[in-house]
PDB file of N, CA, C and O in Angstrom:
ATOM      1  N   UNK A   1      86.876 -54.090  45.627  1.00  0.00           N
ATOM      2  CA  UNK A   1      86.414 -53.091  46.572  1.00  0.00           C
ATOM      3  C   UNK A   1      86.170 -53.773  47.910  1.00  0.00           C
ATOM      4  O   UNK A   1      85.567 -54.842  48.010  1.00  0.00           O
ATOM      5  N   UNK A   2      86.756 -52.981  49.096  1.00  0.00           N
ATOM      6  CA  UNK A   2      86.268 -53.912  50.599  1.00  0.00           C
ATOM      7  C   UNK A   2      85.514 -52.610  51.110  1.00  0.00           C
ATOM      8  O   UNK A   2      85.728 -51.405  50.977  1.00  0.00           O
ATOM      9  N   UNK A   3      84.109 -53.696  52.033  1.00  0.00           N
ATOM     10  CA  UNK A   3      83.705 -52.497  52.658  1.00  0.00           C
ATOM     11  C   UNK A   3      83.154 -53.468  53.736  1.00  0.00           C
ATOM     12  O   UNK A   3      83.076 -54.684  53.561  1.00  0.00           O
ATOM     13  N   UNK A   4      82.818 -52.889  54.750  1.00  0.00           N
ATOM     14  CA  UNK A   4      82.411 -53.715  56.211  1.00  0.00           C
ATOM     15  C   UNK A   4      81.421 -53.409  56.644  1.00  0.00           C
ATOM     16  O   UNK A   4      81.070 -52.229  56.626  1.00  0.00           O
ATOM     17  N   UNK A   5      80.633 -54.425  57.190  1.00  0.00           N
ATOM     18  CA  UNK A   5      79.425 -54.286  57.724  1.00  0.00           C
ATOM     19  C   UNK A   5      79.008 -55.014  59.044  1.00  0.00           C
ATOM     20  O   UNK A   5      79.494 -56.145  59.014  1.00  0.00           O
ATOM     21  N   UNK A   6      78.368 -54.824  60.075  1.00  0.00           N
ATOM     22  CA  UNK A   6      78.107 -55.086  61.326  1.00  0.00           C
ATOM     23  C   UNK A   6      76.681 -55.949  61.188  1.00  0.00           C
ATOM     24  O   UNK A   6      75.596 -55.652  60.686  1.00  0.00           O
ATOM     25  N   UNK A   7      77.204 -57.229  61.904  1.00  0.00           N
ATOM     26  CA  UNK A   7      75.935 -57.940  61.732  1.00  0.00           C
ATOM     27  C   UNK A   7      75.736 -58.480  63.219  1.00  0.00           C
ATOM     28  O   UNK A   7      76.723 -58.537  63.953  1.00  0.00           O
ATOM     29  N   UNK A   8      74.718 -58.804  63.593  1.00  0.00           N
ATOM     30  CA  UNK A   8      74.705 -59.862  65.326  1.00  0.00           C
ATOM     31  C   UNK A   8      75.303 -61.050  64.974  1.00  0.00           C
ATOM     32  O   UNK A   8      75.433 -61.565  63.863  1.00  0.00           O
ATOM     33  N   UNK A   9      75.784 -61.557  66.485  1.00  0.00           N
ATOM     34  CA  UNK A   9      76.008 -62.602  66.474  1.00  0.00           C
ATOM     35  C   UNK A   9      75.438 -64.255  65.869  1.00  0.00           C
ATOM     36  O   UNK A   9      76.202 -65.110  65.421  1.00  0.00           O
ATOM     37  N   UNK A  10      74.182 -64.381  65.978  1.00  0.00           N
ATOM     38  CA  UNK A  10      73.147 -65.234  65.556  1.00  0.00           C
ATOM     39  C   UNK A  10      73.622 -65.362  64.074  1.00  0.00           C
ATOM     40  O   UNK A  10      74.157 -66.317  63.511  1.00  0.00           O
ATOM     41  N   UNK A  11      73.157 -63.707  63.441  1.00  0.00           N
ATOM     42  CA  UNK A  11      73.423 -63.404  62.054  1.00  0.00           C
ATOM     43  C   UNK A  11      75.189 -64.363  61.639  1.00  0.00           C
ATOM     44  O   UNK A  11      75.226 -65.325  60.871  1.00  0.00           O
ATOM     45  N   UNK A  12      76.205 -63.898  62.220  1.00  0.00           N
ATOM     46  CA  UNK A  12      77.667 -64.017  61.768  1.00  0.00           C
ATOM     47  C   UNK A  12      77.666 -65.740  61.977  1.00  0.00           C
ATOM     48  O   UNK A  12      78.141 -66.386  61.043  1.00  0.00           O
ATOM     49  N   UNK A  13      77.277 -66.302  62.871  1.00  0.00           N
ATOM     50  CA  UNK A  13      77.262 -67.899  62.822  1.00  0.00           C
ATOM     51  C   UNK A  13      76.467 -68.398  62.304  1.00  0.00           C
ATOM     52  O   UNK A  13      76.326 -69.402  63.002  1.00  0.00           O
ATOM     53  N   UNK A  14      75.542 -68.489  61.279  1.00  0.00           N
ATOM     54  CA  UNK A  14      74.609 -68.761  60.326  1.00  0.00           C
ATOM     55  C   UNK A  14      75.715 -68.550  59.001  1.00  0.00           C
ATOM     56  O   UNK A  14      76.264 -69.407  58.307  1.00  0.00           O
ATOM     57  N   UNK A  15      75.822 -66.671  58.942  1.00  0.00           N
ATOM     58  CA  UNK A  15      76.524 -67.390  57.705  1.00  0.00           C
ATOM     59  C   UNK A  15      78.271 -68.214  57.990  1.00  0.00           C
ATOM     60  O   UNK A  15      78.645 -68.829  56.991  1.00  0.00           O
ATOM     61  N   UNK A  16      79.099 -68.247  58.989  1.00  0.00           N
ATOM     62  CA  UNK A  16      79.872 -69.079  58.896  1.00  0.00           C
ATOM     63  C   UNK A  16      79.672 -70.621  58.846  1.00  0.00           C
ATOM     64  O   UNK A  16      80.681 -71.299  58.651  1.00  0.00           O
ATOM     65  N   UNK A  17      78.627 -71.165  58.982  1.00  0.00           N
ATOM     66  CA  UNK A  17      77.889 -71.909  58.828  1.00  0.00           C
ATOM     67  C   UNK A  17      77.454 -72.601  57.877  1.00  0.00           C
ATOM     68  O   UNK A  17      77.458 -73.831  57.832  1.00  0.00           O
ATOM     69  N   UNK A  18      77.028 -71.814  57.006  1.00  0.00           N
ATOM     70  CA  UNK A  18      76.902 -72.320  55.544  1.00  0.00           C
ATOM     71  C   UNK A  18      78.012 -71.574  54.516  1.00  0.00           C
ATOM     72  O   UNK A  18      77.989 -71.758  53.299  1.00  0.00           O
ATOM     73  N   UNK A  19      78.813 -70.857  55.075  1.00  0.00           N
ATOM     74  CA  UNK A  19      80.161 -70.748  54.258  1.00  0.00           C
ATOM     75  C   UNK A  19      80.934 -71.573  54.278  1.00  0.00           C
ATOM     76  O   UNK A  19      81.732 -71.566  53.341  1.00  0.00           O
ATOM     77  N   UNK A  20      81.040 -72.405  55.083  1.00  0.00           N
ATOM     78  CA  UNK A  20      81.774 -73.731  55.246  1.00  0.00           C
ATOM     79  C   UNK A  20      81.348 -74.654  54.638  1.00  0.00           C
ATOM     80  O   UNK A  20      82.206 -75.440  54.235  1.00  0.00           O
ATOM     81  N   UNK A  21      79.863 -74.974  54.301  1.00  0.00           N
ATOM     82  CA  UNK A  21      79.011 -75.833  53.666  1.00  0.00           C
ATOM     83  C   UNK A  21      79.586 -75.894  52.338  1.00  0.00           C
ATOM     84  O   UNK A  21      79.921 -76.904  51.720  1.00  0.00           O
ATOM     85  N   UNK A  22      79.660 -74.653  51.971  1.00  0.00           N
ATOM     86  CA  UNK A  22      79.959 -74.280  51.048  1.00  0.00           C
ATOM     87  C   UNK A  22      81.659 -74.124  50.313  1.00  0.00           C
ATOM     88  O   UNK A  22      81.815 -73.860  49.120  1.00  0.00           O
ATOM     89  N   UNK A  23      82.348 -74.254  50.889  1.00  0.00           N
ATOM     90  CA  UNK A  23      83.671 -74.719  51.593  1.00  0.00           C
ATOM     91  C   UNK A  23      84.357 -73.466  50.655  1.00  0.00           C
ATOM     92  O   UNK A  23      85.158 -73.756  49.767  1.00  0.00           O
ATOM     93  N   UNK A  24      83.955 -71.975  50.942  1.00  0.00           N
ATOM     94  CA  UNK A  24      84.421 -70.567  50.684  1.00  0.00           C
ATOM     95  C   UNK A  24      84.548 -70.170  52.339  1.00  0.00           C
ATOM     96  O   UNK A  24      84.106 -70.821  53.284  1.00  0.00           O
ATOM     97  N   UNK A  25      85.448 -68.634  52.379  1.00  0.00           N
ATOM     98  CA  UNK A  25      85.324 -67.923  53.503  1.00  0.00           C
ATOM     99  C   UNK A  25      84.033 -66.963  53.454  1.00  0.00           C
ATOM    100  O   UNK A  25      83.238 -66.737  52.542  1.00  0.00           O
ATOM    101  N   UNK A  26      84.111 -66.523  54.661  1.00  0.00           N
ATOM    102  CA  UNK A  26      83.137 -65.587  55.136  1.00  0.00           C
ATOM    103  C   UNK A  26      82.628 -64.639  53.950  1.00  0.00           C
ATOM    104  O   UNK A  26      81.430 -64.556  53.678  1.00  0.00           O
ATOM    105  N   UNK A  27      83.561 -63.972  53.304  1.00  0.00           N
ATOM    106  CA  UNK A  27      83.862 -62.837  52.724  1.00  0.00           C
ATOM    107  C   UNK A  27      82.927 -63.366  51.169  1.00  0.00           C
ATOM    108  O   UNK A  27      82.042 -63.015  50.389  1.00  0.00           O
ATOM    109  N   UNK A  28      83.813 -64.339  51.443  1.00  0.00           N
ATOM    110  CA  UNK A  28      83.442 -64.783  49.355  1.00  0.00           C
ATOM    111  C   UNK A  28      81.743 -65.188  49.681  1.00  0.00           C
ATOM    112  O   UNK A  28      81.282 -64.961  48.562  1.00  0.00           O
ATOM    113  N   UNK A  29      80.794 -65.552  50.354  1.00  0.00           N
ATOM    114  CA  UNK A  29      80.048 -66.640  51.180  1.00  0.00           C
ATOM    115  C   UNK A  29      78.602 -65.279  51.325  1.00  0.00           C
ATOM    116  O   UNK A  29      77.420 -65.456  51.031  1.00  0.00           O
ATOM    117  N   UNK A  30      79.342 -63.812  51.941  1.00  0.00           N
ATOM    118  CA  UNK A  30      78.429 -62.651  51.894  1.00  0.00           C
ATOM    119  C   UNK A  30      78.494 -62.265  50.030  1.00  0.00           C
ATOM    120  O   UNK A  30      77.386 -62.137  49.510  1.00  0.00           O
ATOM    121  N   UNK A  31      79.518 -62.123  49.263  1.00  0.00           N
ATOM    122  CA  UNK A  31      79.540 -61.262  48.593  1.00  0.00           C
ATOM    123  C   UNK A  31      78.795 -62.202  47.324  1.00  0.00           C
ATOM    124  O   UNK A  31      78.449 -61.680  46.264  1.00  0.00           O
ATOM    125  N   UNK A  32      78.621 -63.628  47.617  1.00  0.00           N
ATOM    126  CA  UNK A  32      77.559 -64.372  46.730  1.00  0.00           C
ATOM    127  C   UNK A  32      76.062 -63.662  47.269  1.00  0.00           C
ATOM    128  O   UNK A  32      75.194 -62.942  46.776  1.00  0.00           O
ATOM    129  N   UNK A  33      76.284 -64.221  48.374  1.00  0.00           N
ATOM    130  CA  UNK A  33      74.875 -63.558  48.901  1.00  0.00           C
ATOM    131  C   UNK A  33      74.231 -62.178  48.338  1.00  0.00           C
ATOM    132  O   UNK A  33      73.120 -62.186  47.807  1.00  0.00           O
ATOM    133  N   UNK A  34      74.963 -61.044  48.480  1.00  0.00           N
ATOM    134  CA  UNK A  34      74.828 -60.029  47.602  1.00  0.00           C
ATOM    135  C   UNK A  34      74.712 -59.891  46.245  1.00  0.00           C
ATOM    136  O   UNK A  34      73.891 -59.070  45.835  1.00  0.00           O
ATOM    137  N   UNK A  35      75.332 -60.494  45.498  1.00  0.00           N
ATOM    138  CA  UNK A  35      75.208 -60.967  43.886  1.00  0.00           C
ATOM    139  C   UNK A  35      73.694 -60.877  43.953  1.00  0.00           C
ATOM    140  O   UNK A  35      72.976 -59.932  43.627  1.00  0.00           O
ATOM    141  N   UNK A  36      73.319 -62.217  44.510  1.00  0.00           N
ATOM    142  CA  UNK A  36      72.079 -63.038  44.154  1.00  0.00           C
ATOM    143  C   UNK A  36      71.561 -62.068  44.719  1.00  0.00           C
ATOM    144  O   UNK A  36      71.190 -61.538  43.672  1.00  0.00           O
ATOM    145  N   UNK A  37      71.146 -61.238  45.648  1.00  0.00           N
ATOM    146  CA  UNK A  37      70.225 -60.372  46.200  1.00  0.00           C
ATOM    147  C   UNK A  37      70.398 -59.297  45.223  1.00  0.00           C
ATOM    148  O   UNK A  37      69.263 -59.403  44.758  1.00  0.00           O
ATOM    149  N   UNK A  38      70.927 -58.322  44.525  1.00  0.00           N
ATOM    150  CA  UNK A  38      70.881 -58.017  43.183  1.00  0.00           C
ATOM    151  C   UNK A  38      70.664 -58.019  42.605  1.00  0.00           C
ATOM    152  O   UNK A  38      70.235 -57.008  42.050  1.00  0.00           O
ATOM    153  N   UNK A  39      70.742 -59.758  41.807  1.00  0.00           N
ATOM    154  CA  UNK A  39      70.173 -60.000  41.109  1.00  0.00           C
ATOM    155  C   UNK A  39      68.553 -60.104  40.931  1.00  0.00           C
ATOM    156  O   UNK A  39      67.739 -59.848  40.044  1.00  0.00           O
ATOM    157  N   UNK A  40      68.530 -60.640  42.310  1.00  0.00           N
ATOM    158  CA  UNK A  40      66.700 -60.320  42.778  1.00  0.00           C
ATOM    159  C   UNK A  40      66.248 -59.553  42.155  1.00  0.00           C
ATOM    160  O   UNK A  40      65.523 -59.743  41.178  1.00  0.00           O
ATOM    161  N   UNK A  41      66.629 -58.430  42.657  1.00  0.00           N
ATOM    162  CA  UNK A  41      65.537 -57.208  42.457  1.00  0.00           C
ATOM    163  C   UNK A  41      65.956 -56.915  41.275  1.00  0.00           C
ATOM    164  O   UNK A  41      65.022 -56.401  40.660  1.00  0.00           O
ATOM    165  N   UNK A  42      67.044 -56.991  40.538  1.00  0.00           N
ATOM    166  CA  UNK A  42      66.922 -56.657  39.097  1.00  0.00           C
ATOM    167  C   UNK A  42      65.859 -57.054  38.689  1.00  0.00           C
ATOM    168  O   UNK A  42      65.162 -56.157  38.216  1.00  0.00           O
ATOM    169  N   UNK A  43      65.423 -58.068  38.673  1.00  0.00           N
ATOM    170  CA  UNK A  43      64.872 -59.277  38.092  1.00  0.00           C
ATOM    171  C   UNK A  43      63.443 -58.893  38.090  1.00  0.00           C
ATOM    172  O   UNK A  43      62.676 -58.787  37.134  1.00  0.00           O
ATOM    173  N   UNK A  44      63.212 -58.679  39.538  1.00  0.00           N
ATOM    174  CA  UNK A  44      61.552 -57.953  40.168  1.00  0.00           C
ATOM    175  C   UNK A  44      61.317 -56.702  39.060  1.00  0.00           C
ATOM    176  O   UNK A  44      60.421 -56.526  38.234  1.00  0.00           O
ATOM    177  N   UNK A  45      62.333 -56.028  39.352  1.00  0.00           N
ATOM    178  CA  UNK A  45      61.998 -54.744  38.594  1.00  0.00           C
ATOM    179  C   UNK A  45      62.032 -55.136  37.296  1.00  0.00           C
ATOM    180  O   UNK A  45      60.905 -54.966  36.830  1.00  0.00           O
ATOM    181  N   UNK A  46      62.725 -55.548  36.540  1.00  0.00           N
ATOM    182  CA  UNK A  46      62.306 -55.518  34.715  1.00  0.00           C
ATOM    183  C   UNK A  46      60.754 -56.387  34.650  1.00  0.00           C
ATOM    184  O   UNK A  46      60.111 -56.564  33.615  1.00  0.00           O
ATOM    185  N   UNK A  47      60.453 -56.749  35.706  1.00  0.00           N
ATOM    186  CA  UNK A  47      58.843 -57.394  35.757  1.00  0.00           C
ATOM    187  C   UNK A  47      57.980 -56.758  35.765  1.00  0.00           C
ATOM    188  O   UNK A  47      57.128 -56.630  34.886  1.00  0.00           O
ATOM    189  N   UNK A  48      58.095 -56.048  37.176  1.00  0.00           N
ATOM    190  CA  UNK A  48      57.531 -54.802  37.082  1.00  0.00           C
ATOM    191  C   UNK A  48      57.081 -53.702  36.000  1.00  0.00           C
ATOM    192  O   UNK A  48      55.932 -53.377  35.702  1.00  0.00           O
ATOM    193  N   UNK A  49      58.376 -53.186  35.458  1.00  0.00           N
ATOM    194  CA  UNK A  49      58.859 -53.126  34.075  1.00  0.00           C
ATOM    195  C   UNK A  49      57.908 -53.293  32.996  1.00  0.00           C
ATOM    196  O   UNK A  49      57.192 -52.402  32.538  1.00  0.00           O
ATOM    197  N   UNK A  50      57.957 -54.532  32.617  1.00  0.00           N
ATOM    198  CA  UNK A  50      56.881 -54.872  31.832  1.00  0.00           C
ATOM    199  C   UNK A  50      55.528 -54.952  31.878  1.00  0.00           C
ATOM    200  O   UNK A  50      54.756 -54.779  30.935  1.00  0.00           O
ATOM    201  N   UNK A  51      55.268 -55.213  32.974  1.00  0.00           N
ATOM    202  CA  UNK A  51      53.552 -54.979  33.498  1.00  0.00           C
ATOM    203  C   UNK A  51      53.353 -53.763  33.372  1.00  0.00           C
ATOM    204  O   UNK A  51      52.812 -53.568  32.284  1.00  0.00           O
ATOM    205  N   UNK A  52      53.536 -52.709  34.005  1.00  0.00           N
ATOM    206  CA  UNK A  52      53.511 -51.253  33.237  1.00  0.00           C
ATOM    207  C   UNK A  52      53.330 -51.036  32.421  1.00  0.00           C
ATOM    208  O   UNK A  52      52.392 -50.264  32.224  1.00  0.00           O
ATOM    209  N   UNK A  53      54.437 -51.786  30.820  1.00  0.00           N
ATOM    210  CA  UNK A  53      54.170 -51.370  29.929  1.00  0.00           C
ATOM    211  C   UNK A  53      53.095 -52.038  29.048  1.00  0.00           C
ATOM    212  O   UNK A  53      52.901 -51.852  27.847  1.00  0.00           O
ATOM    213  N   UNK A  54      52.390 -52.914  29.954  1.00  0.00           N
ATOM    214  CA  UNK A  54      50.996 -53.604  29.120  1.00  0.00           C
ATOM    215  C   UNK A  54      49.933 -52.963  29.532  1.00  0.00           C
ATOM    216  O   UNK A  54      49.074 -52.602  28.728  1.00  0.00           O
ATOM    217  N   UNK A  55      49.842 -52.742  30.772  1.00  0.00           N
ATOM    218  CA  UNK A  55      49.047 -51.808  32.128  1.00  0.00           C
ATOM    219  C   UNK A  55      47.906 -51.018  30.982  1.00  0.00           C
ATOM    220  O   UNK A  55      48.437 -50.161  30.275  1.00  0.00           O
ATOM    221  N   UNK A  56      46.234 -51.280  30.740  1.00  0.00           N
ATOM    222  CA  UNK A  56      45.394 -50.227  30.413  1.00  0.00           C
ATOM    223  C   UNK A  56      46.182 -48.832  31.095  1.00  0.00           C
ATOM    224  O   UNK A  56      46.922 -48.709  32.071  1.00  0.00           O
ATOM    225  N   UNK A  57      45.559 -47.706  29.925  1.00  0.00           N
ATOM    226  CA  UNK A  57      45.951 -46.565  30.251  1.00  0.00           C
ATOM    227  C   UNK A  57      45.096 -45.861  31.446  1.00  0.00           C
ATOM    228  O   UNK A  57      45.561 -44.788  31.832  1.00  0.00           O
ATOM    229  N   UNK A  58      43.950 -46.304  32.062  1.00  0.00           N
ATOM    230  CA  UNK A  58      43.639 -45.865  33.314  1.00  0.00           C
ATOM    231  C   UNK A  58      44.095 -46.183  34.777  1.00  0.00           C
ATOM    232  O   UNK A  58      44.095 -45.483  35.790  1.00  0.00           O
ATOM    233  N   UNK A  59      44.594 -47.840  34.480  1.00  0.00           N
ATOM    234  CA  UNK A  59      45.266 -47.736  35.729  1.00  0.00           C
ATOM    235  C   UNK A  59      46.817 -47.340  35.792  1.00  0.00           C
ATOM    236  O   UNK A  59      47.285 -46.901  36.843  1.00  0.00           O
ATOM    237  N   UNK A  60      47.674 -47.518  34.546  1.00  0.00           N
ATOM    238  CA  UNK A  60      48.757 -45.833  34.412  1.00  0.00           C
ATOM    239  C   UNK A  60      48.709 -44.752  35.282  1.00  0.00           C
ATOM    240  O   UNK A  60      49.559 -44.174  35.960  1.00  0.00           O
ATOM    241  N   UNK A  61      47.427 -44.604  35.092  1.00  0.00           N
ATOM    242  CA  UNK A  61      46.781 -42.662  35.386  1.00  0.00           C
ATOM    243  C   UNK A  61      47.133 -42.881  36.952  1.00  0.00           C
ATOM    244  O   UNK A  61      47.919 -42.224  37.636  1.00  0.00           O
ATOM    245  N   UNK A  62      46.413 -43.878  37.293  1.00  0.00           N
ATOM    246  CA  UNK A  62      46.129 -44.201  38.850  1.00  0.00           C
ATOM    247  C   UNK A  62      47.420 -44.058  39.419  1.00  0.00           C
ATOM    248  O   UNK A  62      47.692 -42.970  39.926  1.00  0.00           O
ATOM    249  N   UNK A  63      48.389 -45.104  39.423  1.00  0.00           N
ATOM    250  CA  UNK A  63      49.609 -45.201  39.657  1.00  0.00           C
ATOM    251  C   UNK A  63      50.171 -44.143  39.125  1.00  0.00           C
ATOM    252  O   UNK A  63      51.021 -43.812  39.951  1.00  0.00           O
ATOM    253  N   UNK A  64      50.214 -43.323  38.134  1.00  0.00           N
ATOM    254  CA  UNK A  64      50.681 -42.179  38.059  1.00  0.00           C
ATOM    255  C   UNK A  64      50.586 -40.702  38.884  1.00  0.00           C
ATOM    256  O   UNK A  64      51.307 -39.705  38.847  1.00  0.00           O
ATOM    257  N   UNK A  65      49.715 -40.933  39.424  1.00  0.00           N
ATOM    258  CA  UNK A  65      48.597 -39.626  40.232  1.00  0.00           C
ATOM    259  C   UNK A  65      48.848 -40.613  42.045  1.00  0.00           C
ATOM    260  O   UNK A  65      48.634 -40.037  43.112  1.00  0.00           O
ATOM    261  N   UNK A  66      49.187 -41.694  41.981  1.00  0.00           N
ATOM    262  CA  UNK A  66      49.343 -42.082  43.239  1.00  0.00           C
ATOM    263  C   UNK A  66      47.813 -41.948  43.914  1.00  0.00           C
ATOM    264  O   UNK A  66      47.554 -41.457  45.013  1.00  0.00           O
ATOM    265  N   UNK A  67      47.123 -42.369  43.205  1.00  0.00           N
ATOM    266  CA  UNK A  67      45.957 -42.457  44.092  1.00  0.00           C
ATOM    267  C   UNK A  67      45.632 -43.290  45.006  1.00  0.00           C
ATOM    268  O   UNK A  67      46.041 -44.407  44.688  1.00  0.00           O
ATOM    269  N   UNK A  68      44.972 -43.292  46.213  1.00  0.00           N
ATOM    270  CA  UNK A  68      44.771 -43.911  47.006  1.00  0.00           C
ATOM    271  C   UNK A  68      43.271 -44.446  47.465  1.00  0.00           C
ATOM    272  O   UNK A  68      42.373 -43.604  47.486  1.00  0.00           O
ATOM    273  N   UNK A  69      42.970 -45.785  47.826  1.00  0.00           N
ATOM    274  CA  UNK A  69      41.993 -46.422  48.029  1.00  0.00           C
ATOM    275  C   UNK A  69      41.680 -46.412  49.502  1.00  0.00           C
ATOM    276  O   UNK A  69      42.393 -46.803  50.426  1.00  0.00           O
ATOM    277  N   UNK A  70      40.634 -45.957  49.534  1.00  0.00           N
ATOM    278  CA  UNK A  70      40.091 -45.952  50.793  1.00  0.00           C
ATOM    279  C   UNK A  70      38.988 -46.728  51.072  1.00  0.00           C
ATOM    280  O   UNK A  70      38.500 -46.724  52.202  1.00  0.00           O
TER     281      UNK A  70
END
């Protein structure tokens, strides 16, 4: 799949920069980058995930009802 995205200048020579480091093109160099940022938040969230499902049932309620602390 190709899809394009607009970045600044600063941004585009940083990563050509360490795409070279890395001795891939531009292309292959973002679409790691993306992997791993993916993978991130997968990662966050099944954490998340699980804390929930240990979570006492009152603060459930809380986060369930979106309550707010003032």
């Amino acid at each position: 799949m190709r899809f394009q995205i607009n970045v600044g200048d600063a941004l585009q020579d940083k990563i050509d920069k360490y795409a070279e480091m890395c001795g891939v093109t531009r292309s292959s160099f973002c679409a790691m980058l993306i992997s791993q940022g993916i993978l991130a938040y997968e990662k966050s969230f099944e954490v998340i995930d699980s804390l929930k499902d240990s979570m006492p049932d009152k603060l459930k309620e809380i986060i369930k009802n979106d309550v707010k602390f003032e």
